[in-house]
Chimera marker file (.cmm) of the C-alpha trace (Angstrom):
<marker_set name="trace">
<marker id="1" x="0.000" y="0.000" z="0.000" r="1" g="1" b="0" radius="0.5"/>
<marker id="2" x="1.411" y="3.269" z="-0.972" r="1" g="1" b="0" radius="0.5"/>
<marker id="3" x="2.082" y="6.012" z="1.605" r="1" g="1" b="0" radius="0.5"/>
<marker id="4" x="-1.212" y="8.160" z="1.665" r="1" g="1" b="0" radius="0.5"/>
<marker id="5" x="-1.522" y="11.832" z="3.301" r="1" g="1" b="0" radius="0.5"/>
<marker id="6" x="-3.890" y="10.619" z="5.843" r="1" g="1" b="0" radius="0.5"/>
<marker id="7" x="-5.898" y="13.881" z="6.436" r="1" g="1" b="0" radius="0.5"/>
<marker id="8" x="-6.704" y="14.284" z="2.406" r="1" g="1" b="0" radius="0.5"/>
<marker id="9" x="-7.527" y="10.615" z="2.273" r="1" g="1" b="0" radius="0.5"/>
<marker id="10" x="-9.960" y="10.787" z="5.517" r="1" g="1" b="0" radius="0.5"/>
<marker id="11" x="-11.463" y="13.761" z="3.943" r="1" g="1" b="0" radius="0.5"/>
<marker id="12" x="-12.013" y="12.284" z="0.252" r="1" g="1" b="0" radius="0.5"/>
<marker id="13" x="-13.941" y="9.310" z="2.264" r="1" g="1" b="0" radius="0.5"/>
<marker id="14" x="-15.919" y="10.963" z="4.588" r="1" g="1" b="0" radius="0.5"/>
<marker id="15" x="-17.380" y="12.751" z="1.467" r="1" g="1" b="0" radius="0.5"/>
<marker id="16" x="-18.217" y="9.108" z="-0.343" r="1" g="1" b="0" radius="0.5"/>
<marker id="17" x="-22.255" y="8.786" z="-0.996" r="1" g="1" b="0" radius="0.5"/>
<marker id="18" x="-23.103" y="4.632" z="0.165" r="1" g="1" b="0" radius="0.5"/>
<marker id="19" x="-23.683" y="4.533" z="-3.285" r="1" g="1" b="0" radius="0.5"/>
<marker id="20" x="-19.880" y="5.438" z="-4.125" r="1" g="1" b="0" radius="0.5"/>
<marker id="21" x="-18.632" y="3.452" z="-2.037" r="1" g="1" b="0" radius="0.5"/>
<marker id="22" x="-20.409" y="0.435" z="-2.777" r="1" g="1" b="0" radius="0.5"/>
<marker id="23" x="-19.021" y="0.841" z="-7.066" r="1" g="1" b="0" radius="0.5"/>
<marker id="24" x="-15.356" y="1.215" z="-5.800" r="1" g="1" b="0" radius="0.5"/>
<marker id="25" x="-15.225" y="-2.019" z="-3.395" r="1" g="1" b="0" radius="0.5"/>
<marker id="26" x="-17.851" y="-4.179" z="-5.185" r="1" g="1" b="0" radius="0.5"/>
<marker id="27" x="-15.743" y="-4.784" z="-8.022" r="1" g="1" b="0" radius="0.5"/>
<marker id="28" x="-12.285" y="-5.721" z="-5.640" r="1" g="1" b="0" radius="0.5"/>
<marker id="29" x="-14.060" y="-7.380" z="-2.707" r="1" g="1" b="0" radius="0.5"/>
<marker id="30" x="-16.918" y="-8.752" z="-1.388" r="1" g="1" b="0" radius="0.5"/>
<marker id="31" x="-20.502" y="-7.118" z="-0.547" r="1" g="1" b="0" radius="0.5"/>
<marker id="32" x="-19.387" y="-7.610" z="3.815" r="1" g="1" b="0" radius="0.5"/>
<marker id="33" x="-16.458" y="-5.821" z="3.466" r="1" g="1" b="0" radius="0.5"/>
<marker id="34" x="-18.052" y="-2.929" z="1.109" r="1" g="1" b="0" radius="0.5"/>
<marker id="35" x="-20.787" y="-2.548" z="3.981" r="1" g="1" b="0" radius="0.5"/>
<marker id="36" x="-18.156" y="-2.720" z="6.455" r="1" g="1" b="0" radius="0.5"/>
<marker id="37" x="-16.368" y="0.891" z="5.026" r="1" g="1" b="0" radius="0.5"/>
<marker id="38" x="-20.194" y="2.538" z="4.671" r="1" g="1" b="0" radius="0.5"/>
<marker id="39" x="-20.872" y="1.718" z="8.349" r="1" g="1" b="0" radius="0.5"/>
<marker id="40" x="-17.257" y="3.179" z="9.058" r="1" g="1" b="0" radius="0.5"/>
<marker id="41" x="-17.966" y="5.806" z="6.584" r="1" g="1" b="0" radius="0.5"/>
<marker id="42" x="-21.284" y="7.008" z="8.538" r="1" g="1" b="0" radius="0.5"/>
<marker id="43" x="-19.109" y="6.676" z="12.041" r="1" g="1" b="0" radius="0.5"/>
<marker id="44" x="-16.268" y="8.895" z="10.179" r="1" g="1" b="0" radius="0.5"/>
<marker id="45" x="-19.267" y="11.535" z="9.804" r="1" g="1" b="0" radius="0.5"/>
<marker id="46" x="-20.762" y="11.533" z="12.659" r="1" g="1" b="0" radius="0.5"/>
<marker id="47" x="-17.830" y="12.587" z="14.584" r="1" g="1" b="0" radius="0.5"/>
<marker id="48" x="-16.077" y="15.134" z="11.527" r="1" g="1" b="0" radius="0.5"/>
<marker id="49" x="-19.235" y="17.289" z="11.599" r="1" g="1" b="0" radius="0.5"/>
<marker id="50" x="-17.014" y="20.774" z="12.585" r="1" g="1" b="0" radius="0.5"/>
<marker id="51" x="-18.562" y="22.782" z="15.819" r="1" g="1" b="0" radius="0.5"/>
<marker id="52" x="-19.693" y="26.078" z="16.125" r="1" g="1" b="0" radius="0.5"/>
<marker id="53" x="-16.613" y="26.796" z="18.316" r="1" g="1" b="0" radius="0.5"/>
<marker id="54" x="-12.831" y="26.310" z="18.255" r="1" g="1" b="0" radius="0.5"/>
<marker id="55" x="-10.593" y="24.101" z="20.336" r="1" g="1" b="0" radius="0.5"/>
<marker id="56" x="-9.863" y="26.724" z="23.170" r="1" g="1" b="0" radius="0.5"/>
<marker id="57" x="-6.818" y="26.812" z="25.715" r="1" g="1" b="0" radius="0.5"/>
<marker id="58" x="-7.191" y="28.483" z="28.551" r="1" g="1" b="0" radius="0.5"/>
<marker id="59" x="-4.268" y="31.005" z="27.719" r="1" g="1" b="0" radius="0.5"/>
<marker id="60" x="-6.742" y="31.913" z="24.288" r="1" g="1" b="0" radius="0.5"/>
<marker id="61" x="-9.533" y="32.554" z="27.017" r="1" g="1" b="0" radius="0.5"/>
<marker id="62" x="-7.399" y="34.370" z="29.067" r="1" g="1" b="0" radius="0.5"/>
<marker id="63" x="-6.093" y="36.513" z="26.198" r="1" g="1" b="0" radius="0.5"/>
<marker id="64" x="-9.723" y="37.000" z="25.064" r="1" g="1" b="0" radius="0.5"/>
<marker id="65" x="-10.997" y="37.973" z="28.525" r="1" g="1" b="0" radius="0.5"/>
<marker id="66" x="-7.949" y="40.457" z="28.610" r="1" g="1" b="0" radius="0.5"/>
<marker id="67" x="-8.876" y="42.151" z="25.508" r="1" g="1" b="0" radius="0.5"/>
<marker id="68" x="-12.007" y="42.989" z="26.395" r="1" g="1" b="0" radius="0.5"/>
<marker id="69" x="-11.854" y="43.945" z="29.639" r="1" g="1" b="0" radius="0.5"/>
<marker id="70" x="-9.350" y="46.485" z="28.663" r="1" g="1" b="0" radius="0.5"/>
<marker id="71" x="-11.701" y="47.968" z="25.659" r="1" g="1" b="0" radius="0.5"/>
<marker id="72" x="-14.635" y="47.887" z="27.977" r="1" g="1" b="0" radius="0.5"/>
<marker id="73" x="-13.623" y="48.606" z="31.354" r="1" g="1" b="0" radius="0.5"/>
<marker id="74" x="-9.622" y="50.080" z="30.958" r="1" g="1" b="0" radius="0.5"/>
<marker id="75" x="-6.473" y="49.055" z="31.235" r="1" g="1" b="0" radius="0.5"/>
<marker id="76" x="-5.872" y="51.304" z="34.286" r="1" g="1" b="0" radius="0.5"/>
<marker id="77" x="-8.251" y="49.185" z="36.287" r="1" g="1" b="0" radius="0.5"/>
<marker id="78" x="-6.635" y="47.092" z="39.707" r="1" g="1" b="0" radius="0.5"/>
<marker id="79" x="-6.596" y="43.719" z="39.858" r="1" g="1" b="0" radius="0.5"/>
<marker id="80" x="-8.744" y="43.983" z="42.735" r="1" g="1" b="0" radius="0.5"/>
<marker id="81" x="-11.601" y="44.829" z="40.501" r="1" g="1" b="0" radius="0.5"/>
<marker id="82" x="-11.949" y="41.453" z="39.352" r="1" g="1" b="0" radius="0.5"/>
<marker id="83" x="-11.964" y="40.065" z="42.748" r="1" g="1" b="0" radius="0.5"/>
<marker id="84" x="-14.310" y="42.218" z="44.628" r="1" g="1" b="0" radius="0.5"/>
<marker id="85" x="-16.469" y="41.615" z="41.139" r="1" g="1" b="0" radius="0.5"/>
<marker id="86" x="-15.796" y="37.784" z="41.935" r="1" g="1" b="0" radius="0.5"/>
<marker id="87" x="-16.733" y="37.553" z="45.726" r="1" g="1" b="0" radius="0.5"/>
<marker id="88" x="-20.688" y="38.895" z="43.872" r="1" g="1" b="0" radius="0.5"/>
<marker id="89" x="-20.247" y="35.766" z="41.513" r="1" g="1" b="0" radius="0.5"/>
<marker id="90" x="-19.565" y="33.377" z="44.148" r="1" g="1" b="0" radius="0.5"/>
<marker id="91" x="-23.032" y="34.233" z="45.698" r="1" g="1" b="0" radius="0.5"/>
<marker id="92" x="-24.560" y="33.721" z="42.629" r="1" g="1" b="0" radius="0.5"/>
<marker id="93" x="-22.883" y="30.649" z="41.677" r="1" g="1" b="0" radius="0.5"/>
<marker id="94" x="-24.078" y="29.005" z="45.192" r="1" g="1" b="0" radius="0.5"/>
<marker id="95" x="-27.528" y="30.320" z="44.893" r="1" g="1" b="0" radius="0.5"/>
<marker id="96" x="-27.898" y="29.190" z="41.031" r="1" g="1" b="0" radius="0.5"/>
<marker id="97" x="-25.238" y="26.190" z="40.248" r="1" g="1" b="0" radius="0.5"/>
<marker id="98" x="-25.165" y="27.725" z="36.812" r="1" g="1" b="0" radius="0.5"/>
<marker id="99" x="-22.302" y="26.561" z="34.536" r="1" g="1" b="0" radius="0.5"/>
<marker id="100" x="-22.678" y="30.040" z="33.307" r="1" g="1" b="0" radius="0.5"/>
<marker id="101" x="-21.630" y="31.535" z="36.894" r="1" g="1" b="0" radius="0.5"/>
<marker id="102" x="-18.510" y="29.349" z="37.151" r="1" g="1" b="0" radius="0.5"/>
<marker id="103" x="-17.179" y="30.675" z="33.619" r="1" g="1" b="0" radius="0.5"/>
<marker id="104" x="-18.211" y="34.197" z="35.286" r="1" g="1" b="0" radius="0.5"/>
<marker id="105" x="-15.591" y="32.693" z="38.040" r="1" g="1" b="0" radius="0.5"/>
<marker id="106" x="-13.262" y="31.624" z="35.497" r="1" g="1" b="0" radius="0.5"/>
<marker id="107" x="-12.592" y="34.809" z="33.626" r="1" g="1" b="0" radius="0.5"/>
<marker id="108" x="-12.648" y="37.440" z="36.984" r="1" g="1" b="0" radius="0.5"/>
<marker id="109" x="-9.853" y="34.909" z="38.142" r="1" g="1" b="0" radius="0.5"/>
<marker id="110" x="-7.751" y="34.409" z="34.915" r="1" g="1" b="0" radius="0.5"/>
<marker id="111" x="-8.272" y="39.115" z="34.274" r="1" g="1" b="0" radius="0.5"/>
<marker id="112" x="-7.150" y="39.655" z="38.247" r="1" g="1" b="0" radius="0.5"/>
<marker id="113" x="-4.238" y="37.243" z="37.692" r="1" g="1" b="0" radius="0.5"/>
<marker id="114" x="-3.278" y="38.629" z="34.210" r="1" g="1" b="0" radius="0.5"/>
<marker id="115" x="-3.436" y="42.308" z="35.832" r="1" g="1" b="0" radius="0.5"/>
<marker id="116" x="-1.229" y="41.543" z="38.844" r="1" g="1" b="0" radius="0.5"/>
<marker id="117" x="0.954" y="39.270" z="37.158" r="1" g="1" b="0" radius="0.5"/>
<marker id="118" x="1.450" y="41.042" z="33.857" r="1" g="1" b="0" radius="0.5"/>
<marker id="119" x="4.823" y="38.873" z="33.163" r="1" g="1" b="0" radius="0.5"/>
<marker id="120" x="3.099" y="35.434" z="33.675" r="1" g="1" b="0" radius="0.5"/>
<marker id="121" x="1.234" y="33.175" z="31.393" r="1" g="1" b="0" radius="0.5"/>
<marker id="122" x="-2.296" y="30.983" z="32.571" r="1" g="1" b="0" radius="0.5"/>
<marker id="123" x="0.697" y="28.007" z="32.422" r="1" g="1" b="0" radius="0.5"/>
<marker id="124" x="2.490" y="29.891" z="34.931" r="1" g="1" b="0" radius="0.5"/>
<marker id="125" x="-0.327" y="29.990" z="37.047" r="1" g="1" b="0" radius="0.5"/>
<marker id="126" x="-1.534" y="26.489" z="36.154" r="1" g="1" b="0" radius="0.5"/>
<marker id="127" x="1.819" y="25.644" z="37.562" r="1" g="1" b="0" radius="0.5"/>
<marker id="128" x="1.396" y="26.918" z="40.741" r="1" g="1" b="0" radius="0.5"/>
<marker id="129" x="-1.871" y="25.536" z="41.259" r="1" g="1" b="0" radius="0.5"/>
<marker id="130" x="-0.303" y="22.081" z="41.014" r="1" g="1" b="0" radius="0.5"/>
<marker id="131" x="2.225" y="22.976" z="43.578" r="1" g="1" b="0" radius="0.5"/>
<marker id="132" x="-0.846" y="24.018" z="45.814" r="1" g="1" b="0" radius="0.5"/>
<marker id="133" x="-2.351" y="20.462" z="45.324" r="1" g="1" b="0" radius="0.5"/>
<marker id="134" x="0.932" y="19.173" z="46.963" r="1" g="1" b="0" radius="0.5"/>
<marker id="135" x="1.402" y="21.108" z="50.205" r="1" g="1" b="0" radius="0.5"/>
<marker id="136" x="-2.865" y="20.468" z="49.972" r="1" g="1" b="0" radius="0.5"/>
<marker id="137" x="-1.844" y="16.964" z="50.349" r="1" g="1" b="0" radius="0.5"/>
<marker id="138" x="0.455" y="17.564" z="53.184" r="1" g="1" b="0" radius="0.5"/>
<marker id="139" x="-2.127" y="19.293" z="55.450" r="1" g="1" b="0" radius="0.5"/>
<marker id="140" x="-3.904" y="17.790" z="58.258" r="1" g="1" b="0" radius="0.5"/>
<marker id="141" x="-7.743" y="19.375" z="57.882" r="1" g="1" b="0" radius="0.5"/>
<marker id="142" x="-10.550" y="19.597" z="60.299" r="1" g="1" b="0" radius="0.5"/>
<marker id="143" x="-13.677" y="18.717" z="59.694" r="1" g="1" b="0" radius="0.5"/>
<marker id="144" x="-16.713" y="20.214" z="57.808" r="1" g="1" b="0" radius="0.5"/>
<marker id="145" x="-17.974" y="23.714" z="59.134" r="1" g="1" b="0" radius="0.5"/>
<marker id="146" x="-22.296" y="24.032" z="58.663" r="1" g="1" b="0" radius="0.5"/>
<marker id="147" x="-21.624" y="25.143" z="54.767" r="1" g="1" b="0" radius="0.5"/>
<marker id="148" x="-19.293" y="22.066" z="54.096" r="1" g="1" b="0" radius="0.5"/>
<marker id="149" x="-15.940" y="24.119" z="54.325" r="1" g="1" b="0" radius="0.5"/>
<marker id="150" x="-13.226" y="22.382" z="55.380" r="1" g="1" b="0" radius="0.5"/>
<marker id="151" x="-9.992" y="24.311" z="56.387" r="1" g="1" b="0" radius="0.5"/>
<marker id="152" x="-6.767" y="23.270" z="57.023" r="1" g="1" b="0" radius="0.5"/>
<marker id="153" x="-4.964" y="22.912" z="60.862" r="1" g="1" b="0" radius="0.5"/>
<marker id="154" x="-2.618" y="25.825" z="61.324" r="1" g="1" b="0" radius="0.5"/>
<link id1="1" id2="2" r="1" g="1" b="0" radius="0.2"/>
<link id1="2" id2="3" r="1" g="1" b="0" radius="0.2"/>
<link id1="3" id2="4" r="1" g="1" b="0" radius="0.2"/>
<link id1="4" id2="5" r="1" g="1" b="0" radius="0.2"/>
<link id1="5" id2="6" r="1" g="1" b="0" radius="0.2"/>
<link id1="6" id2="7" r="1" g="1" b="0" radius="0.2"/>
<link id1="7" id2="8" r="1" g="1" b="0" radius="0.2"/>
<link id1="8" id2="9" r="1" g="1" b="0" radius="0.2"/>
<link id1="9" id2="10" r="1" g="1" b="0" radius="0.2"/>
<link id1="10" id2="11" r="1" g="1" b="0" radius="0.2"/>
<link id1="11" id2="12" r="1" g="1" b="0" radius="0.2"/>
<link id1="12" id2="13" r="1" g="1" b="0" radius="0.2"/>
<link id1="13" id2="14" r="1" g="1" b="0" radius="0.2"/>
<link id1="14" id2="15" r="1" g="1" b="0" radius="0.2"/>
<link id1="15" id2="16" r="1" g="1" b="0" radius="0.2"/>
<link id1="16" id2="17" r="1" g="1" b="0" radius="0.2"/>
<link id1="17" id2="18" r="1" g="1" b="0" radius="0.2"/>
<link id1="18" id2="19" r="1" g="1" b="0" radius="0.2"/>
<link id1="19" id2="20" r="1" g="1" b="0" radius="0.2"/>
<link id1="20" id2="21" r="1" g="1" b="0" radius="0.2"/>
<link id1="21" id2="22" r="1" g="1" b="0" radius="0.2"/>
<link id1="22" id2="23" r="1" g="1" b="0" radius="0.2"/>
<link id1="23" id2="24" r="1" g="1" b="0" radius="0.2"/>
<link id1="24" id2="25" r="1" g="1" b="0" radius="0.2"/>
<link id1="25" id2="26" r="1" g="1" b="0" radius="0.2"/>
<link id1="26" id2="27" r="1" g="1" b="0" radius="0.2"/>
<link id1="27" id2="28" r="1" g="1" b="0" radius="0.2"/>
<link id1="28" id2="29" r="1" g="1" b="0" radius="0.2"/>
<link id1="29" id2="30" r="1" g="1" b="0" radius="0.2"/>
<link id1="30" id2="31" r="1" g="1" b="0" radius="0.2"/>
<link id1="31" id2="32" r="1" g="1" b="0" radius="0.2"/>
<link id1="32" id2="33" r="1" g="1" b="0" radius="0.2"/>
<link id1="33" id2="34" r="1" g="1" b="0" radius="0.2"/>
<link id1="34" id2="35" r="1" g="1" b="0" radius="0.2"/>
<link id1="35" id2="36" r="1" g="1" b="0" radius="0.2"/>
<link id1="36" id2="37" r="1" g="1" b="0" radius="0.2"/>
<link id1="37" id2="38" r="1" g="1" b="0" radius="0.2"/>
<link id1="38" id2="39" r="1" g="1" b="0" radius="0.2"/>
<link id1="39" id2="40" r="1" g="1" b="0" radius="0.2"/>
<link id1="40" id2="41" r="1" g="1" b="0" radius="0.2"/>
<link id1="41" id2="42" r="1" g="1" b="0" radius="0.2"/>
<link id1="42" id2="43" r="1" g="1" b="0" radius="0.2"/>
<link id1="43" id2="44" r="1" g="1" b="0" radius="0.2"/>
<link id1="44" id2="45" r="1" g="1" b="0" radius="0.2"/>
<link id1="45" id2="46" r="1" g="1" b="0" radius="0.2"/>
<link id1="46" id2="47" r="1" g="1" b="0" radius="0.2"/>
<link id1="47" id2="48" r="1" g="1" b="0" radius="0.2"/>
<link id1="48" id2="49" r="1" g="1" b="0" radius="0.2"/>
<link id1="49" id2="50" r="1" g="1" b="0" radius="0.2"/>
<link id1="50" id2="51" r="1" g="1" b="0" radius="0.2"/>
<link id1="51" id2="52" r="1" g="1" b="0" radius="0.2"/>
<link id1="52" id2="53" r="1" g="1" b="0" radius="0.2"/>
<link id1="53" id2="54" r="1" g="1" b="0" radius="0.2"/>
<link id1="54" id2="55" r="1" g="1" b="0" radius="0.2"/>
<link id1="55" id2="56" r="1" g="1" b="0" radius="0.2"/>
<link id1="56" id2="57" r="1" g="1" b="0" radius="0.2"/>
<link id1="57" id2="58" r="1" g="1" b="0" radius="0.2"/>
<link id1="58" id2="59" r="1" g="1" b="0" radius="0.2"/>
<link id1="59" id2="60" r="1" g="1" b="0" radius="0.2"/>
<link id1="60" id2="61" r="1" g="1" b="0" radius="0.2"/>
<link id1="61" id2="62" r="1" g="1" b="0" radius="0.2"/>
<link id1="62" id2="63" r="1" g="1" b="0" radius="0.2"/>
<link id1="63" id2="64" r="1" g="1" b="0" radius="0.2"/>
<link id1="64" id2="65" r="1" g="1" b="0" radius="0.2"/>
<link id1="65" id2="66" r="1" g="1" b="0" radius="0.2"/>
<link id1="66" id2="67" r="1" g="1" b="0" radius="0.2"/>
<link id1="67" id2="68" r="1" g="1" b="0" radius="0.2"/>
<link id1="68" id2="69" r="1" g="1" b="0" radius="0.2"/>
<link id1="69" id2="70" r="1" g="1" b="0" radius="0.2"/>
<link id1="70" id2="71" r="1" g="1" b="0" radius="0.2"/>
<link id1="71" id2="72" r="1" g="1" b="0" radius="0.2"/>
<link id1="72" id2="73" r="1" g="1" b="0" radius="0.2"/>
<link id1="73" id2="74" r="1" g="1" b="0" radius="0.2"/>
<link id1="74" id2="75" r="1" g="1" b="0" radius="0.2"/>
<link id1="75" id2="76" r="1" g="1" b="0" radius="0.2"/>
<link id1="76" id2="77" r="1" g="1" b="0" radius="0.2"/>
<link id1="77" id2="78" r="1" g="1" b="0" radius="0.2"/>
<link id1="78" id2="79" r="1" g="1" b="0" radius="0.2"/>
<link id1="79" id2="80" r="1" g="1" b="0" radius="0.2"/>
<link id1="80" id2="81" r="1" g="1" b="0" radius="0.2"/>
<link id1="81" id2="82" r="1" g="1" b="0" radius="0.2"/>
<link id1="82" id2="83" r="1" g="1" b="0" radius="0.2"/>
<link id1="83" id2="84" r="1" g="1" b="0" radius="0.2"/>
<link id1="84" id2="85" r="1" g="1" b="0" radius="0.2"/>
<link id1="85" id2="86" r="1" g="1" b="0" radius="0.2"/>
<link id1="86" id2="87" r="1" g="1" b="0" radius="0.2"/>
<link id1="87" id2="88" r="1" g="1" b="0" radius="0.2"/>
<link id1="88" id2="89" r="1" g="1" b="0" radius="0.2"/>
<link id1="89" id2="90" r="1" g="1" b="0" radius="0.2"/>
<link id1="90" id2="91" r="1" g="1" b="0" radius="0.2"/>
<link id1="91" id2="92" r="1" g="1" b="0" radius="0.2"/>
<link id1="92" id2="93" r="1" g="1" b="0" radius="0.2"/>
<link id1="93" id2="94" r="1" g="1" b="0" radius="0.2"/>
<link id1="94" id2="95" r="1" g="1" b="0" radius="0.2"/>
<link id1="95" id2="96" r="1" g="1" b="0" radius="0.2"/>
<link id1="96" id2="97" r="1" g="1" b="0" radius="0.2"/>
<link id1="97" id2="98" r="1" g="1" b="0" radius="0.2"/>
<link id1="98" id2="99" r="1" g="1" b="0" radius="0.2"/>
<link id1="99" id2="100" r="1" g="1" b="0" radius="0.2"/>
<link id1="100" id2="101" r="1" g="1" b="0" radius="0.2"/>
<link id1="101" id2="102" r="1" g="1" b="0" radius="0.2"/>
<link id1="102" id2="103" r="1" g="1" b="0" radius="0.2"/>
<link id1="103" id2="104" r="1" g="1" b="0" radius="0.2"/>
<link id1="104" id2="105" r="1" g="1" b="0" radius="0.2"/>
<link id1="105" id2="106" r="1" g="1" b="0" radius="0.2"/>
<link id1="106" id2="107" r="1" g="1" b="0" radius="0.2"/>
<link id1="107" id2="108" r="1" g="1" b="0" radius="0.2"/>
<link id1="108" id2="109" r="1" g="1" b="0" radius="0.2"/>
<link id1="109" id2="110" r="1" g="1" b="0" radius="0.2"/>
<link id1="110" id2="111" r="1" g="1" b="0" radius="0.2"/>
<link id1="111" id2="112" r="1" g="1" b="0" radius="0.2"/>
<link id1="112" id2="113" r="1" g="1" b="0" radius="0.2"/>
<link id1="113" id2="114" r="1" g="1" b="0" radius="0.2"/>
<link id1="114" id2="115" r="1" g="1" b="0" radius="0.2"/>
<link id1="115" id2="116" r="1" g="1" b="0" radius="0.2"/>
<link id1="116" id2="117" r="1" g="1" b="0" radius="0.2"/>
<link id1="117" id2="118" r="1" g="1" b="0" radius="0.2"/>
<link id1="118" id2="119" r="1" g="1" b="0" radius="0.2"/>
<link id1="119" id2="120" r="1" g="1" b="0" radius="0.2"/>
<link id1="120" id2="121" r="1" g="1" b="0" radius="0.2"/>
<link id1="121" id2="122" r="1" g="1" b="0" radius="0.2"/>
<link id1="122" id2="123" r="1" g="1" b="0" radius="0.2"/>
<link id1="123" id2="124" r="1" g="1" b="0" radius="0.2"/>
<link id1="124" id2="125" r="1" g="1" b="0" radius="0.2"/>
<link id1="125" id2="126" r="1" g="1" b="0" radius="0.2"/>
<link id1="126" id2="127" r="1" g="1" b="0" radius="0.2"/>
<link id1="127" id2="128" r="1" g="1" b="0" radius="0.2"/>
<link id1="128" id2="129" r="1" g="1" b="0" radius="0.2"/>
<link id1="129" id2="130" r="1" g="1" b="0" radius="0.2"/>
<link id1="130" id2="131" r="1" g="1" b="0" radius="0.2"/>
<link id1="131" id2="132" r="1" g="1" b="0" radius="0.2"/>
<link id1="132" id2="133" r="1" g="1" b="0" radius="0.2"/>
<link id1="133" id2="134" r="1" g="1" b="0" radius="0.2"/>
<link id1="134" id2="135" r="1" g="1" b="0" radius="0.2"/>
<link id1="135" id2="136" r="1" g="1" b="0" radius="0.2"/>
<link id1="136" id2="137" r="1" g="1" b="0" radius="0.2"/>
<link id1="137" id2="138" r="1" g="1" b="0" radius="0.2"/>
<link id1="138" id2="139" r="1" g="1" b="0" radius="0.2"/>
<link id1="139" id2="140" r="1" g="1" b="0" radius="0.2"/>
<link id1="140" id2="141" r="1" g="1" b="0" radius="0.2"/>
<link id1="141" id2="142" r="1" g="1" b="0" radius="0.2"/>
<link id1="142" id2="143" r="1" g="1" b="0" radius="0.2"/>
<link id1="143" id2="144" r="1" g="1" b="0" radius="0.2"/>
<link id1="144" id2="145" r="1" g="1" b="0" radius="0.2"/>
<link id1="145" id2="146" r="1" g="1" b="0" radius="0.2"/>
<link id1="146" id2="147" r="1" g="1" b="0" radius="0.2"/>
<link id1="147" id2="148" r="1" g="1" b="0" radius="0.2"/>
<link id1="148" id2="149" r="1" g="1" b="0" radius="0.2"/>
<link id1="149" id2="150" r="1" g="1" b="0" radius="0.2"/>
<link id1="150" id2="151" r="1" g="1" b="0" radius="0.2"/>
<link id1="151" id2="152" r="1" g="1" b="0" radius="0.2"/>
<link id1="152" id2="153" r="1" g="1" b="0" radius="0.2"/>
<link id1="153" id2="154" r="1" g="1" b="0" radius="0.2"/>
</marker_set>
């Protein structure tokens, strides 16, 4: 078998009709192995059909939440903004569960941490959040408060 680019050759069969398929391997093989491809053929479109968004990183997230809370609300503002703005959509997040509140979460944390960290990258900080999970580990902790917090022994 001769070497194929793999991407043009998926793409050329994802676009086969049944009825394609079945002229081109009915006349070198049998009818099970032409209904074989068509099954994969349907599989092969099923998971190609493109999405409405792109594969995003969180450093393209945190670049997009950076651009426009600059345009909208300055770039003079403090990092504390974001916070303060975050402690609001905490309440909210516990009152509603909404996935929509903890993205709210995620971009006030990833703009405060841009702002006072101007030199660091979301890997930076991804870093040091898997440092945190270590000394976590470490800890003794106490038991559940009435909310379900639990706090580590200092």
């Amino acid at each position: 078998m001769k070497n194929m680019n793999t991407e043009t050759n998926y793409t050329q069969v994802v676009n086969l009709t049944e009825e394609e398929m079945y002229k081109i391997y009915m006349n070198e093989e049998k009818e099970k192995i032409a209904k074989m491809l068509i099954s994969s053929n349907k599989a092969l479109n099923l998971i190609a059909i493109p999405t409405a968004y792109p594969i995003n990183t969180i450093q393209s997230v945190s670049n997009n939440i950076a651009t426009f809370s600059d345009e909208v609300f300055g770039i003079d503002r403090p990092f504390t903004a974001p916070l303060h703005h975050m402690k609001k959509e905490v309440d909210e997040a516990i009152e509603s569960g909404d996935k929509e509140e903890f993205a709210d979460l995620l971009l006030l944390l990833l703009d405060a941490y841009r702002k006072k960290f101007p030199l660091n990258t979301t890997q930076d900080l991804l870093n040091e959040s898997q440092d945190k999970i270590e000394i976590c580990k470490s800890r003794k902790w106490s038991k559940p408060d009435e909310n379900g917090v639990i706090e580590h022994i200092r």
